[in-house]
KESE-79756 format. One line per 5 residues: number of its first residue (from 1); their letters; for each residue y, x negated, z of N, C-alpha, C. Coordinates in pm, whole numbers, padded with zeros to 5 digits. Last residue first. Layout:
! KESE-79756
NUM> a> Y/X/Z/Y/X/Z/Y/X/Z | ...
//
This chain:
! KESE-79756
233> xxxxx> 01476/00858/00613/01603/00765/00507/01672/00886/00405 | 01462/00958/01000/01431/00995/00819/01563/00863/00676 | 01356/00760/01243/01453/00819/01136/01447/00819/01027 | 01187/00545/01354/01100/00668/01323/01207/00804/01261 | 01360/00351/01470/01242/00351/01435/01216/00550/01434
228> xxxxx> 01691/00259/01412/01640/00350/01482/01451/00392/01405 | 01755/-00079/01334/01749/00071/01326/01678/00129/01443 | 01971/-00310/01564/01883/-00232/01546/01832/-00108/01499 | 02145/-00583/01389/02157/-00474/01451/02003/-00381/01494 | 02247/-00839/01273/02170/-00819/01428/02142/-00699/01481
223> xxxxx> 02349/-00808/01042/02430/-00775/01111/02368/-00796/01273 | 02072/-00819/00883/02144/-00920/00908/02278/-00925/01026 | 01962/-00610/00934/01869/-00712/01022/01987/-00842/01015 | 02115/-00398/00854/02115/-00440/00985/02086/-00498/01028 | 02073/-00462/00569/02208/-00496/00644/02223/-00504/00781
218> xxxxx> 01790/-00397/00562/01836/-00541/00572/01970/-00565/00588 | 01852/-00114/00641/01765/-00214/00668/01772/-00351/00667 | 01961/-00024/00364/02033/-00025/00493/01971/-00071/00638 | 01815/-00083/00141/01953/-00213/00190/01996/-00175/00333 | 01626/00103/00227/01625/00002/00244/01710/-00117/00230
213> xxxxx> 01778/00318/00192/01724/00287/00286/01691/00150/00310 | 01839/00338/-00088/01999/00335/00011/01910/00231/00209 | 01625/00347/-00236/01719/00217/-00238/01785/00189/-00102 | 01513/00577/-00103/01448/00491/-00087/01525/00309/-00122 | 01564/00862/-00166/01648/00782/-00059/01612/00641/-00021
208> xxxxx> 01412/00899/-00359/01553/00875/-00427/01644/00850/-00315 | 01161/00986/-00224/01176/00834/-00334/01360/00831/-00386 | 01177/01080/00071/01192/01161/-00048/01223/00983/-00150 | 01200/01034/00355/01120/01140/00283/01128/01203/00194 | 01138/00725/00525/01163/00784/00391/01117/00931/00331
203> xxxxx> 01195/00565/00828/01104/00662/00780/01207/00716/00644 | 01214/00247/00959/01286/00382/00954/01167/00453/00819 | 01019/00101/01138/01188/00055/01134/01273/00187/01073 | 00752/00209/01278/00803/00207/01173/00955/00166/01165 | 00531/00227/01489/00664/00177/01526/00749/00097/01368
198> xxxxx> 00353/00360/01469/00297/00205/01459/00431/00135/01453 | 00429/00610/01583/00361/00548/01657/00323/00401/01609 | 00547/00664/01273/00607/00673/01423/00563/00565/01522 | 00312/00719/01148/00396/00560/01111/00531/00562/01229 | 00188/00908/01247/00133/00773/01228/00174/00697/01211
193> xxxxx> 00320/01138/01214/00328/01049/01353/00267/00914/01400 | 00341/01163/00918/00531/01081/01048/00485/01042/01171 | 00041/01018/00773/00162/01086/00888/00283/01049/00954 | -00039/00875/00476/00034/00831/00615/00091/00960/00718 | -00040/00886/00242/-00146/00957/00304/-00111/00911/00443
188> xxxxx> 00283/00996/00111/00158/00900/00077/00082/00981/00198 | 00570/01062/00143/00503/01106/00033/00351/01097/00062 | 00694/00915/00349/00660/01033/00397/00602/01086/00306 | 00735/00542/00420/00762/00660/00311/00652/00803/00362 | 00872/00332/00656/00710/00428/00610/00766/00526/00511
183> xxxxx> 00949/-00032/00643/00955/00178/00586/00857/00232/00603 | 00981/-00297/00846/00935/-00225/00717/00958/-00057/00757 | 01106/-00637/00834/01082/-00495/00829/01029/-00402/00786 | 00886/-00909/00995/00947/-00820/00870/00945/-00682/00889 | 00708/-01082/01123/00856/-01041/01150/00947/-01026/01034
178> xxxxx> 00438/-01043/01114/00532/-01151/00992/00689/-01102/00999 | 00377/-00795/01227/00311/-00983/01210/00412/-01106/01153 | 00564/-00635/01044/00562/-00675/01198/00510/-00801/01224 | 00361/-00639/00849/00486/-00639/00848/00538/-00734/00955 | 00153/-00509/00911/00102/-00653/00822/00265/-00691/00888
173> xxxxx> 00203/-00253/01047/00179/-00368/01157/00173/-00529/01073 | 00301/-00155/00802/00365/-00158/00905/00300/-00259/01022 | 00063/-00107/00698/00170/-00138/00633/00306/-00216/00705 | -00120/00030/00834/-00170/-00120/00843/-00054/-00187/00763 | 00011/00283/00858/00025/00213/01003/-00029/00040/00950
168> xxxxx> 00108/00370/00520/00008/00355/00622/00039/00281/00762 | 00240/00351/00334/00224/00492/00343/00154/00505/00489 | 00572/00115/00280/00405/00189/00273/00410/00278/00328 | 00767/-00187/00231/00727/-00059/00254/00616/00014/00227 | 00937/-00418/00406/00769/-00387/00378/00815/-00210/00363
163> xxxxx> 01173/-00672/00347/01102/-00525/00371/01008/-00494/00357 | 01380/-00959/00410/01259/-00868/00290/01261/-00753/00392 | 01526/-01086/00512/01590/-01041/00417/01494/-00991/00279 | 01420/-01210/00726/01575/-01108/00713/01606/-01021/00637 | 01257/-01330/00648/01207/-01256/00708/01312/-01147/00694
158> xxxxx> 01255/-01524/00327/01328/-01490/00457/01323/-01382/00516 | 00966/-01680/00110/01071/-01543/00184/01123/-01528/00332 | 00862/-01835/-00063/00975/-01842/00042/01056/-01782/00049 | 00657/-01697/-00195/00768/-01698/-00256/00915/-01741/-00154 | 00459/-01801/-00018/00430/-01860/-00209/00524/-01786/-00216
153> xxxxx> 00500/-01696/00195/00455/-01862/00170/00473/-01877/00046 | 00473/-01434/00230/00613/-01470/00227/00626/-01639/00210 | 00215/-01433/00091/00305/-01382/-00004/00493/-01471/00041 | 00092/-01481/00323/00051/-01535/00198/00168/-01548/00112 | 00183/-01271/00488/00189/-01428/00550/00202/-01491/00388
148> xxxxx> 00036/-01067/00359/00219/-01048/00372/00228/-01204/00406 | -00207/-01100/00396/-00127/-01089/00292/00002/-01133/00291 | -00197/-01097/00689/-00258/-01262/00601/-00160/-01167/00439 | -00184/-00871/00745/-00086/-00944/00813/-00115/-01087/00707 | -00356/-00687/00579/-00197/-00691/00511/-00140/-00791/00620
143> xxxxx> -00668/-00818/00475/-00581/-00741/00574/-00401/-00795/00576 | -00762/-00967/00243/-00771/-00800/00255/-00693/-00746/00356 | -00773/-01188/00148/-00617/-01144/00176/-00638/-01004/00180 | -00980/-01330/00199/-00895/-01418/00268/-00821/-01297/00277 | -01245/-01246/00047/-01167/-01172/00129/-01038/-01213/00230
138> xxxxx> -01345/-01343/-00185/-01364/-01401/-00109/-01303/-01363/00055 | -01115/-01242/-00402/-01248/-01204/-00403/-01275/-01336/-00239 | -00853/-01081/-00326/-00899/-01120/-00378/-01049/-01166/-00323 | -00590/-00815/-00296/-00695/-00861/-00191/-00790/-00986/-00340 | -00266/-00884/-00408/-00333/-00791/-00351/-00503/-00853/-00277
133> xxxxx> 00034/-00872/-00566/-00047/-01004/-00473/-00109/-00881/-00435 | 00271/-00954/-00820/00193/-00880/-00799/00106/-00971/-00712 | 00573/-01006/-00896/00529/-01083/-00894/00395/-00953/-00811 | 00848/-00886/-00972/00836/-01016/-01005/00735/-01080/-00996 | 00773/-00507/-01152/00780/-00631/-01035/00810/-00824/-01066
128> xxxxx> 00798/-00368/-01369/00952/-00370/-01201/00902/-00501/-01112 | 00644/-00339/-01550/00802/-00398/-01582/00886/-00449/-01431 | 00417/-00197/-01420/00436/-00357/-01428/00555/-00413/-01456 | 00429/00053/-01465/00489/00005/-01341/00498/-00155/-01366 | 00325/00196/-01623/00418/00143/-01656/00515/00028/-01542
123> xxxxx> 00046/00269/-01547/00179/00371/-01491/00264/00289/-01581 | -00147/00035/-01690/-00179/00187/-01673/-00031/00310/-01690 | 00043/-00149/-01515/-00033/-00179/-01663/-00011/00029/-01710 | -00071/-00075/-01260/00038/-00107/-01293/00043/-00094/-01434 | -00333/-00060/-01292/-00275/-00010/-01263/-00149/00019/-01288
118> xxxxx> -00448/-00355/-01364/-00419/-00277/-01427/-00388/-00123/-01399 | -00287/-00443/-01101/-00268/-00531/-01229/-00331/-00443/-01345 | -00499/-00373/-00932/-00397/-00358/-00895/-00290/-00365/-01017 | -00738/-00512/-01010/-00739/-00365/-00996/-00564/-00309/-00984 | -00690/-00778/-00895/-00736/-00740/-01076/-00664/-00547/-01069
113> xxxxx> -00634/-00715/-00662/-00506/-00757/-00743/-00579/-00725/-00883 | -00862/-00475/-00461/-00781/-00613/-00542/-00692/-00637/-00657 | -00560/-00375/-00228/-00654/-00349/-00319/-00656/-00450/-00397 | -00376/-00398/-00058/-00505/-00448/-00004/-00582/-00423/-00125 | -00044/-00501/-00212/-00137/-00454/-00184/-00292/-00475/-00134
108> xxxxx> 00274/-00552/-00286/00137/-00614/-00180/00036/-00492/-00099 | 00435/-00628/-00523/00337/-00567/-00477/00288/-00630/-00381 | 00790/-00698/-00543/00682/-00740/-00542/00551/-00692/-00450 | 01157/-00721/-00644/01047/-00624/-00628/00884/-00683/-00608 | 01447/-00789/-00577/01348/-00844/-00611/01173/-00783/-00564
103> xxxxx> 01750/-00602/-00596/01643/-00686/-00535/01547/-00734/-00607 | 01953/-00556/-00761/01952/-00690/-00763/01813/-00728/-00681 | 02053/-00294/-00762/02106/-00351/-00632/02077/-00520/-00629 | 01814/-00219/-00996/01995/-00226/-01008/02066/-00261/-00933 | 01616/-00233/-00838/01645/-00346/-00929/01767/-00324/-00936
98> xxxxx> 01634/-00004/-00736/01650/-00099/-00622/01678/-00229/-00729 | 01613/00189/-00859/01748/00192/-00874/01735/00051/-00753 | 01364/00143/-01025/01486/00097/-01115/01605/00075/-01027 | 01264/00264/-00825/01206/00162/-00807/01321/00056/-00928 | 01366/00511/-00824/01358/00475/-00712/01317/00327/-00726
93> xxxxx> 01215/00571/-01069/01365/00580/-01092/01425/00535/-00918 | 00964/00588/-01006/01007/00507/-01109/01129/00492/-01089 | 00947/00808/-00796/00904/00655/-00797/00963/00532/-00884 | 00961/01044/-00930/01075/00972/-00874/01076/00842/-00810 | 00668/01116/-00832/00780/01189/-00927/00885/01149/-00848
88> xxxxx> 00400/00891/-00822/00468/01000/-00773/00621/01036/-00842 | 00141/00832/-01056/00249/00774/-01032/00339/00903/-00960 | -00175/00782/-01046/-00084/00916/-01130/00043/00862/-01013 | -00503/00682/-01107/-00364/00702/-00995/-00270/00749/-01109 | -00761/00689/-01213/-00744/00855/-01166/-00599/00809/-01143
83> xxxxx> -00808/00471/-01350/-00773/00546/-01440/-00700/00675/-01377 | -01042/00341/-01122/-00875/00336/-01150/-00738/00421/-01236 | -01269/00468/-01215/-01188/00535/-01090/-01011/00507/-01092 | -01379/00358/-01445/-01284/00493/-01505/-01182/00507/-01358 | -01451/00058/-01372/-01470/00131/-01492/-01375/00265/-01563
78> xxxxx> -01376/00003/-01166/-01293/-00082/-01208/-01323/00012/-01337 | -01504/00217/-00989/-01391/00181/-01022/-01318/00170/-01094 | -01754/00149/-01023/-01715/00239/-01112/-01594/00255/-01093 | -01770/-00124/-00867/-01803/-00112/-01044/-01777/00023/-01119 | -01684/-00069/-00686/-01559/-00120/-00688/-01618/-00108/-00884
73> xxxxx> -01878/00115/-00546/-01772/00148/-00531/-01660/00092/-00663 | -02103/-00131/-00555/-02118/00020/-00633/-01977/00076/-00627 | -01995/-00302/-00328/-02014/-00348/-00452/-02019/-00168/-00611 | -01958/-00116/-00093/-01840/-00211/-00179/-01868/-00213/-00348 | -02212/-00097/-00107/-02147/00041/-00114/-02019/-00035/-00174
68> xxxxx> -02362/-00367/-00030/-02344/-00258/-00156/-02308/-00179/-00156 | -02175/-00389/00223/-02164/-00481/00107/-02210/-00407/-00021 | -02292/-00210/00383/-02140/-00222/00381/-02092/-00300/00215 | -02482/-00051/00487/-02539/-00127/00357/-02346/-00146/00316 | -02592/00155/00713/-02481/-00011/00745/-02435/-00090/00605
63> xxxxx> -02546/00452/00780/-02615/00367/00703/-02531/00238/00627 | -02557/00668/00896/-02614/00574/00965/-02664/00482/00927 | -02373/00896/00759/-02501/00879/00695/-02584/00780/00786 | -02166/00797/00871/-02235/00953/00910/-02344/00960/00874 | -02093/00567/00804/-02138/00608/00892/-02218/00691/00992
58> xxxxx> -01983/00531/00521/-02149/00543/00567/-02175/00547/00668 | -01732/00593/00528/-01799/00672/00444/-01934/00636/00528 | -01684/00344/00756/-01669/00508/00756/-01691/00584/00668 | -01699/00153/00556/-01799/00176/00663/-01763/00275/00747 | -01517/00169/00322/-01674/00208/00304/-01799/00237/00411
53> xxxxx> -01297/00105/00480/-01312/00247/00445/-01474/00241/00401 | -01343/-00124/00492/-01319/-00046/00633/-01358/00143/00587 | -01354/-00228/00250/-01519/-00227/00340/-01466/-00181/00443 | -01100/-00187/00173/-01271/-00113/00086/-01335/-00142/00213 | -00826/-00203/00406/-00910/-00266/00286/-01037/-00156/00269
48> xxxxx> -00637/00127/00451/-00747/-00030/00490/-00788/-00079/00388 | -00611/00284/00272/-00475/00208/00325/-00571/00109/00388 | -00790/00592/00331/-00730/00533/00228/-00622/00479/00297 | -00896/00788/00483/-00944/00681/00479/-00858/00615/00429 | -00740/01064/00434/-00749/00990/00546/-00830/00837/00537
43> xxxxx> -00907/01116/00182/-00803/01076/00207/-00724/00982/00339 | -01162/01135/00273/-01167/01014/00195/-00991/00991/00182 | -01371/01377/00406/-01205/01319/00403/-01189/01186/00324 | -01620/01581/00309/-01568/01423/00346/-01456/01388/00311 | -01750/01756/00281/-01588/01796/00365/-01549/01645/00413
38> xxxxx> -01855/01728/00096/-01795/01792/00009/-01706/01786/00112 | -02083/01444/00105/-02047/01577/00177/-01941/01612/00089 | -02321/01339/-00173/-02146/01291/-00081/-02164/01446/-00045 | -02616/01222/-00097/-02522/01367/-00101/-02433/01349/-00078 | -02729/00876/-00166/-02683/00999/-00052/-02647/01069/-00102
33> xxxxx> -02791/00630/-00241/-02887/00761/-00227/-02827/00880/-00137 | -02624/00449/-00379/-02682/00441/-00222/-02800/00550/-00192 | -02496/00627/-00549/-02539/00516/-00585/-02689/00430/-00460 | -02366/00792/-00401/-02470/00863/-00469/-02584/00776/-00494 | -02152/00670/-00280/-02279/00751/-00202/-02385/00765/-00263
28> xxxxx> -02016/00550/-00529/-02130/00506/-00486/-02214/00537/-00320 | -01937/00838/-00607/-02022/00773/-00707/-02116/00639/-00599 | -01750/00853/-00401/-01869/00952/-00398/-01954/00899/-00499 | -01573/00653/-00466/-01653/00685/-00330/-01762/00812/-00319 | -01486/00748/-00725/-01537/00620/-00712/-01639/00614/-00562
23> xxxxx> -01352/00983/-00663/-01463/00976/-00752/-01534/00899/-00720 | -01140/00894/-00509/-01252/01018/-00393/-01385/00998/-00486 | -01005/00707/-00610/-01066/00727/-00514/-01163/00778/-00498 | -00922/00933/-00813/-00977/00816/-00845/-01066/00733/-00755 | -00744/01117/-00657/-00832/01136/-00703/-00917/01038/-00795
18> xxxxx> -00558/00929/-00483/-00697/00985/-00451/-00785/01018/-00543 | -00365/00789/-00552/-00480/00722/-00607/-00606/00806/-00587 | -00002/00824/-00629/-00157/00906/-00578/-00243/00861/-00606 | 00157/00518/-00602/00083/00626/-00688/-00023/00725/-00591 | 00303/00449/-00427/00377/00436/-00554/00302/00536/-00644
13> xxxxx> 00169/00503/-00171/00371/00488/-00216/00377/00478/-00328 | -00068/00537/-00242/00029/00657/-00131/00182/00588/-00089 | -00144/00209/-00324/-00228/00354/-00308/-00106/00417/-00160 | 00081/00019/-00302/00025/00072/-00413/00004/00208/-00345 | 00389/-00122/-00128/00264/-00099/-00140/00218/-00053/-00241
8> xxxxx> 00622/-00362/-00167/00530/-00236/-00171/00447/-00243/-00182 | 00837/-00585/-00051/00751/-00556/-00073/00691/-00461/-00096 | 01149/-00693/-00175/01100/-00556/-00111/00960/-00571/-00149 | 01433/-00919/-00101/01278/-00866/-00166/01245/-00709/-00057 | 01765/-00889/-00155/01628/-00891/-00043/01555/-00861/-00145
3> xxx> 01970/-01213/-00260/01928/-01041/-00307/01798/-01047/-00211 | 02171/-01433/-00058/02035/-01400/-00142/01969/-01223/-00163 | 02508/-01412/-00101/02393/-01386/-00015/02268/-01363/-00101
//
């Protein structure tokens, strides 16, 4: 039987990105001319593509400039912001023990892939994957249903026999689109009732249940069976 792929996510499954984040988004408030608020949530933002999240940073401010806030955002970024993600404790060894089952590991992330690529790079993380896909310039692959589409096209992937996992509801619906399963992991910036309600295939709350979970996922998709949406792994 063909070994399953597992797609992942980046920002709030594999690494904490906030504080890299939160820098980069307040650098280009500043950039823009604004006072970043100090009770500005930026966590909660995080899992849409940049310009969803940049047009709720500038909202409050009433201020539409979507494209240069991107642009200022992504140059201090790429400069130190990336530098902030810090890899969650047991990720790694969660991510070895799915290779040891034979799967086939591959990023899909909304962030862009340059960015994504040295990240990886950065954590050490680059050894685990076969193959890295994230948003690129011209915006074809910022929203995770075209991603995931993209991805299961350029590696002819059997719906059966992949997984989506993430921190976020847009993780889970890219998924779904593309009649694929997917995890919500309970580490990341996602709520249980957020990935509940976007009708998650089964829920993870801890990286070292994260192999078992997900073969046990694709054994059921093959068996015809149905998990139970919104059960801990």
């Amino acid at each position: 039987m063909t070994p399953p792929t597992v797609l992942l996510d980046l920002d709030g499954t594999l690494v904490d990105s906030l504080p890299g984040i939160e820098a980069s988004g307040r650098a280009a408030l500043a950039a823009l001319g604004h006072a970043p608020d100090s009770t500005l949530d930026i966590a909660a933002m995080i899992g849409p593509p940049i310009e969803d999240m940049m047009r709720l940073m500038l909202a409050r401010y009433g201020d539409d400039r979507i494209a240069e806030g991107v642009a200022a955002y992504r140059a201090d970024y790429g400069q130190r912001g990336l530098l902030g993600s810090h890899p969650y404790p047991g990720v790694a060894e969660a991510m070895a023990a799915l290779r040891e089952t034979g799967a086939r590991l591959i990023l899909a992330t909304s962030k862009r892939r340059e960015f994504a690529e040295r990240i990886l790079a950065h954590t050490g993380f680059d050894a685990f994957f076969a193959a890295v896909h994230g948003s690129e310039p011209g915006g074809d692959l910022d929203h995770k249903p075209e991603l995931i589409a993209h991805i299961a096209r350029r590696h002819g992937l059997a719906p059966g026999r992949c997984v989506m996992v993430g921190d976020r509801r847009h993780d889970i619906a890219g998924a779904h689109a593309n009649a694929v399963r997917a995890l919500g992991v309970l580490w990341g910036y996602g709520t249980r009732e957020e990935l509940e309600t976007a009708g998650a295939d089964g829920l993870v709350a801890a990286p070292d249940a994260l192999a078992t979970a997900v073969l046990a996922l694709v054994s059921s998709s093959a068996s015809g069976t149905s998990p139970s949406p919104g059960r801990p792994g």
